[in-house]
C-alpha positions as a LaTeX table, in Angstrom:
\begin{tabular}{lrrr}
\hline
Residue & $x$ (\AA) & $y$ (\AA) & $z$ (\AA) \\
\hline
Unk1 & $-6.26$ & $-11.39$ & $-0.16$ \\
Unk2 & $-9.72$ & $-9.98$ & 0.65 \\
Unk3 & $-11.09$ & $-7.91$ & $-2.45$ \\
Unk4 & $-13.80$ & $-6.85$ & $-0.29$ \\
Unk5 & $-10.65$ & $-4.84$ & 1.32 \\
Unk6 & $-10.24$ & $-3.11$ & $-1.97$ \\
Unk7 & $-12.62$ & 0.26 & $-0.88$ \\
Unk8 & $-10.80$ & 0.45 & 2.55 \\
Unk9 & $-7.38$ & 0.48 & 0.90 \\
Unk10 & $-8.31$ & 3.04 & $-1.56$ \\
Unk11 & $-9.30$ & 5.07 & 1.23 \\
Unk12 & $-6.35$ & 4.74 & 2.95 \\
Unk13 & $-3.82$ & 5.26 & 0.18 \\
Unk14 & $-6.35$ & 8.57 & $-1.15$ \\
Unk15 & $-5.24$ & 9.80 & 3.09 \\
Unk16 & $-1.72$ & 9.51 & 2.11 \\
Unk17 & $-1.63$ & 10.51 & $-1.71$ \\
Unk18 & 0.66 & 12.97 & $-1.21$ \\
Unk19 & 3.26 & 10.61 & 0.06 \\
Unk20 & 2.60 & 8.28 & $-3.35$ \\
Unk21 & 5.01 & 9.03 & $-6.50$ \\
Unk22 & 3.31 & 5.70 & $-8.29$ \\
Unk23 & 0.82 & 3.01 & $-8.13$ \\
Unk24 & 0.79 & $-0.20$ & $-9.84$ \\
Unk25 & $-2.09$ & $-3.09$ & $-9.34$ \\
Unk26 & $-1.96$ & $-6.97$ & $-10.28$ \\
Unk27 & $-5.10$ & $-9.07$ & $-10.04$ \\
Unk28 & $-4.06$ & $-12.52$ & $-9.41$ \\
Unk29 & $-7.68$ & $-13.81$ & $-10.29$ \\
Unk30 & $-6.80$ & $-17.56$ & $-10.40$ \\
Unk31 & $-6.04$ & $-17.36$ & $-6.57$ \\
Unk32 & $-7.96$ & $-14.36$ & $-5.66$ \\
Unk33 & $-5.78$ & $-12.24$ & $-4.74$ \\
Unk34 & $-4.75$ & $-8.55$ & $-5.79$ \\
Unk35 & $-1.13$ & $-6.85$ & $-5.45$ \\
Unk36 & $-0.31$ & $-3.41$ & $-5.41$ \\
Unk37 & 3.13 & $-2.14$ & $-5.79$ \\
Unk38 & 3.61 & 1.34 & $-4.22$ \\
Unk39 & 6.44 & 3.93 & $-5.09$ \\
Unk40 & 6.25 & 6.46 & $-1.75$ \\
Unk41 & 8.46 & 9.29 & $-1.08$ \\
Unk42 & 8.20 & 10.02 & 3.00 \\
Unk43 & 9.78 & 10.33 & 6.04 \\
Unk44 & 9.59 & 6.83 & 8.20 \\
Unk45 & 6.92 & 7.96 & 10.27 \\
Unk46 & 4.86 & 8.82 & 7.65 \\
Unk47 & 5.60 & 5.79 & 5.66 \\
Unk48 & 5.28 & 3.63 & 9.03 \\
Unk49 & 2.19 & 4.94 & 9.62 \\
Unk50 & 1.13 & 4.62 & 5.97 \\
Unk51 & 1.67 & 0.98 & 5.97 \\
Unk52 & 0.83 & 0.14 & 9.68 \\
Unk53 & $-2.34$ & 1.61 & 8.50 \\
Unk54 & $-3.17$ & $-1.10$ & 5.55 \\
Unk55 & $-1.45$ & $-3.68$ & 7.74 \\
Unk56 & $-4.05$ & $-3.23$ & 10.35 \\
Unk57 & $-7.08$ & $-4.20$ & 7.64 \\
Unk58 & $-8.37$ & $-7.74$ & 7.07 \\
Unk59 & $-7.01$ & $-9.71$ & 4.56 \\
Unk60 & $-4.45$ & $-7.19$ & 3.58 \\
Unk61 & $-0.36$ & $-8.49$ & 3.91 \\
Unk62 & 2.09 & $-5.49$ & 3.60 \\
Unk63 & 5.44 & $-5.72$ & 2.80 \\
Unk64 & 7.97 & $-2.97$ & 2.63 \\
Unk65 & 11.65 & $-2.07$ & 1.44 \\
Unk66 & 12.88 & 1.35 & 2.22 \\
Unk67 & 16.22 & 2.76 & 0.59 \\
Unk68 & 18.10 & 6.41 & 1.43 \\
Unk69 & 18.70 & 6.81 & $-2.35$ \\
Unk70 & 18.27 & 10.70 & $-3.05$ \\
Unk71 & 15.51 & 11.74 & $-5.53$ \\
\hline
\end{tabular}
């Protein structure tokens, strides 16, 4: 929700590129806000950490859906 959140998160997510198989951003501009879908391919620590980590800045909501499928 805070686009002044956008340099932090790139920052974060550039920490745990190797974790990230793809990346997909949506501006929302008529309600100022931003969403960005994440593909990751980790253990749950890493991926807990990864998203505990973005959680933890202001004005950013994280949601996340984890599945056992095999790649």
């Amino acid at each position: 929700e805070d686009i002044e959140a956008a340099s932090k998160i790139n920052s974060v997510l550039h920490e745990y590129a190797d974790l990230i198989l793809g990346r997909m951003g949506v501006p929302y501009r008529e309600k100022s806000i931003s969403v960005i879908s994440l593909i990751v391919e980790g253990t749950t620590d890493q991926i807990g950490a990864l998203t505990g980590r973005l959680g933890n800045l202001p004005g950013v909501n994280v949601k996340s859906a984890l599945s056992k499928a095999g790649i």
